[in-house]
C-alpha positions as CSV (number, residue, x, y, z in Angstrom):
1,X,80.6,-8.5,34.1
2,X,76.7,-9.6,33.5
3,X,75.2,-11.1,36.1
4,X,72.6,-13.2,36.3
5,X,71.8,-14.3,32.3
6,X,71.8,-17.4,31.8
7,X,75.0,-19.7,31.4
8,X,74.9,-21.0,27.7
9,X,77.3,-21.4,25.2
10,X,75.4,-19.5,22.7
11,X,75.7,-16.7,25.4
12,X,79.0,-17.1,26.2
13,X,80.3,-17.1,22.3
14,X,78.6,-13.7,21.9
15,X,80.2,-12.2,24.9
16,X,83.5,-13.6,24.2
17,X,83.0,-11.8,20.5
18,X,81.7,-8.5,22.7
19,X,84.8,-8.8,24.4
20,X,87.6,-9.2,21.8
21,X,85.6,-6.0,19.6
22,X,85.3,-4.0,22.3
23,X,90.0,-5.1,23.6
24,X,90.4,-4.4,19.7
25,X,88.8,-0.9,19.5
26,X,90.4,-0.4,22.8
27,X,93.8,-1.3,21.5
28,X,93.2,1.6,18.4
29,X,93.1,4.3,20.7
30,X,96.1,6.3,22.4
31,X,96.2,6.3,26.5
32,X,94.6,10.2,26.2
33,X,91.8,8.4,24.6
34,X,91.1,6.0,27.1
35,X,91.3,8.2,30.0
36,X,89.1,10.7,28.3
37,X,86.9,7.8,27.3
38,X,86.7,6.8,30.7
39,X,85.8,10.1,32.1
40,X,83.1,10.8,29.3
41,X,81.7,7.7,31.3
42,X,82.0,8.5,34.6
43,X,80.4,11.9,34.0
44,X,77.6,10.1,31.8
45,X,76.9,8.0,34.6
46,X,77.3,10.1,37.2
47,X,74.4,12.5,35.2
48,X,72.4,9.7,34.7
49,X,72.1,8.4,38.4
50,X,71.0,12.4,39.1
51,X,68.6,11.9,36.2
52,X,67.3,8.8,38.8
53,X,67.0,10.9,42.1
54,X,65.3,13.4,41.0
55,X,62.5,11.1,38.6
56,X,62.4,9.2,42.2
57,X,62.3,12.4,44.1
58,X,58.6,13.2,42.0
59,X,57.4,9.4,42.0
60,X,54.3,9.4,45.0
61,X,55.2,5.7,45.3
62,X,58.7,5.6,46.2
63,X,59.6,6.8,49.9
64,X,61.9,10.0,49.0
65,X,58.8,10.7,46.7
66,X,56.3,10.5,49.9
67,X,59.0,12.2,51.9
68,X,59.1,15.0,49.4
69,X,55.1,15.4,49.4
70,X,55.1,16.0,52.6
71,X,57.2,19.0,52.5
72,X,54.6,20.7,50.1
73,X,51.0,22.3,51.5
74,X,48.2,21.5,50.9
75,X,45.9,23.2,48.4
76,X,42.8,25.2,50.2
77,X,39.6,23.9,48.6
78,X,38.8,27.6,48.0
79,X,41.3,27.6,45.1
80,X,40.0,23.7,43.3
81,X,38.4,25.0,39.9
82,X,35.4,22.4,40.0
83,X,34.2,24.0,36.9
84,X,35.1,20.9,34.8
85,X,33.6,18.1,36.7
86,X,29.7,17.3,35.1
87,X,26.9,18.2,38.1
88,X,26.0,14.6,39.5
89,X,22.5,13.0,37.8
90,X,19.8,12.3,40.0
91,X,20.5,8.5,38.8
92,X,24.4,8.6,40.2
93,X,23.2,10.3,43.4
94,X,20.8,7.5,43.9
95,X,22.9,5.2,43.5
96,X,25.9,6.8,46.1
97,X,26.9,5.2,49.3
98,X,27.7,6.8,52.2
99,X,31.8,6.1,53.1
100,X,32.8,4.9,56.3
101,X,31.2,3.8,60.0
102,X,27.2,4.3,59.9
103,X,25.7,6.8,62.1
104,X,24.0,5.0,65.1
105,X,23.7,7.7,67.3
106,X,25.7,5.3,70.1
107,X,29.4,5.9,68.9
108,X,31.9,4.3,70.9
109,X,34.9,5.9,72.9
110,X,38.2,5.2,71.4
111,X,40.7,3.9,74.2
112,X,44.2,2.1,74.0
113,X,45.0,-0.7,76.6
114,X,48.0,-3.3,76.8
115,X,47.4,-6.3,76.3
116,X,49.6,-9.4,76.5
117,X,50.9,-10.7,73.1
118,X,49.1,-14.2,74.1
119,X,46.4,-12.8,75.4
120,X,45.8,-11.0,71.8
121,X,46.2,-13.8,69.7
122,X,43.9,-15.9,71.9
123,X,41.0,-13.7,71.6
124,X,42.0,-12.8,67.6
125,X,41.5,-17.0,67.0
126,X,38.3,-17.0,69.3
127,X,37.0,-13.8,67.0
128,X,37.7,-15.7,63.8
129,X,36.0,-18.7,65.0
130,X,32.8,-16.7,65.5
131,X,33.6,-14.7,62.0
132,X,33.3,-11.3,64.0
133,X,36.5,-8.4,64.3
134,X,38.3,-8.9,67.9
135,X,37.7,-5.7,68.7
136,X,33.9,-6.7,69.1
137,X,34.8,-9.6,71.0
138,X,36.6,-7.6,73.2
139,X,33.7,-5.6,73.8
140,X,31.1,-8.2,74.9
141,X,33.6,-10.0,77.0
142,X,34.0,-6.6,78.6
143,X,30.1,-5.4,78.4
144,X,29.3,-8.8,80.1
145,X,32.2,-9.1,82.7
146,X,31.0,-5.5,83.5
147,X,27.2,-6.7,83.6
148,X,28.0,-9.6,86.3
149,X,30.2,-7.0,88.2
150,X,27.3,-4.8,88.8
């Protein structure tokens, strides 16, 4: 049975028809027939849902894809033939940014602490209030607790 279509009586005539064609070519063929009938479609669906595993085993976007990618190596840049890729124009290179956190010279220490679920959420609203990340909130409050401290 179709599920989900909509309920109509234009719908419903045509599978009513569907259904008496397909009970009347059922009812030409001998009980061999229909067993081998219904075998020829297990088998074909049975092939076909194999057909799907393995076209979602090579898809990068479904998990079993990412879980097979990570079973292969990774390519050594030594053996990427960059002979097809154009040199870079002094115009392009110009125009390049530099990708991720700028040099400063005063990079900061990565840590993890626990912090109370409350506690989070209060300084994450204060931090959006002031349009800055909490993470820098959390280091002035810190910077200036430590600066009264001393």
């Amino acid at each position: 049975m179709i599920r989900n279509q909509p309920k109509n009586k234009h719908y419903s005539a045509i599978r009513e028809q569907l259904r008496r064609e397909d009970a009347a070519e059922l009812a030409k063929l001998t009980p061999a027939q229909r067993l081998q009938a219904a075998l020829d479609l297990s088998d074909f669906c049975l092939m076909l849902a194999a057909r799907v595993r393995e076209a979602d085993a090579q898809r990068s976007f479904t998990a079993r894809g990412r879980r097979h990618g990570k079973n292969e190596k990774p390519m050594p840049d030594s053996r990427i033939d960059f002979s097809d890729i154009p040199e870079s124009t002094a115009a392009e290179l110009k125009r390049a940014r530099r990708v991720g956190r700028p040099r400063t010279g005063q990079a900061k220490q990565l840590i993890a602490i626990r912090i109370s679920p409350r506690l989070l959420a209060q300084i994450r609203r204060r931090a959006a209030e002031m349009s800055m990340p909490y993470q820098t909130l959390i280091h002035e409050l810190l910077e200036k607790a430590a600066a009264r401290a001393a």
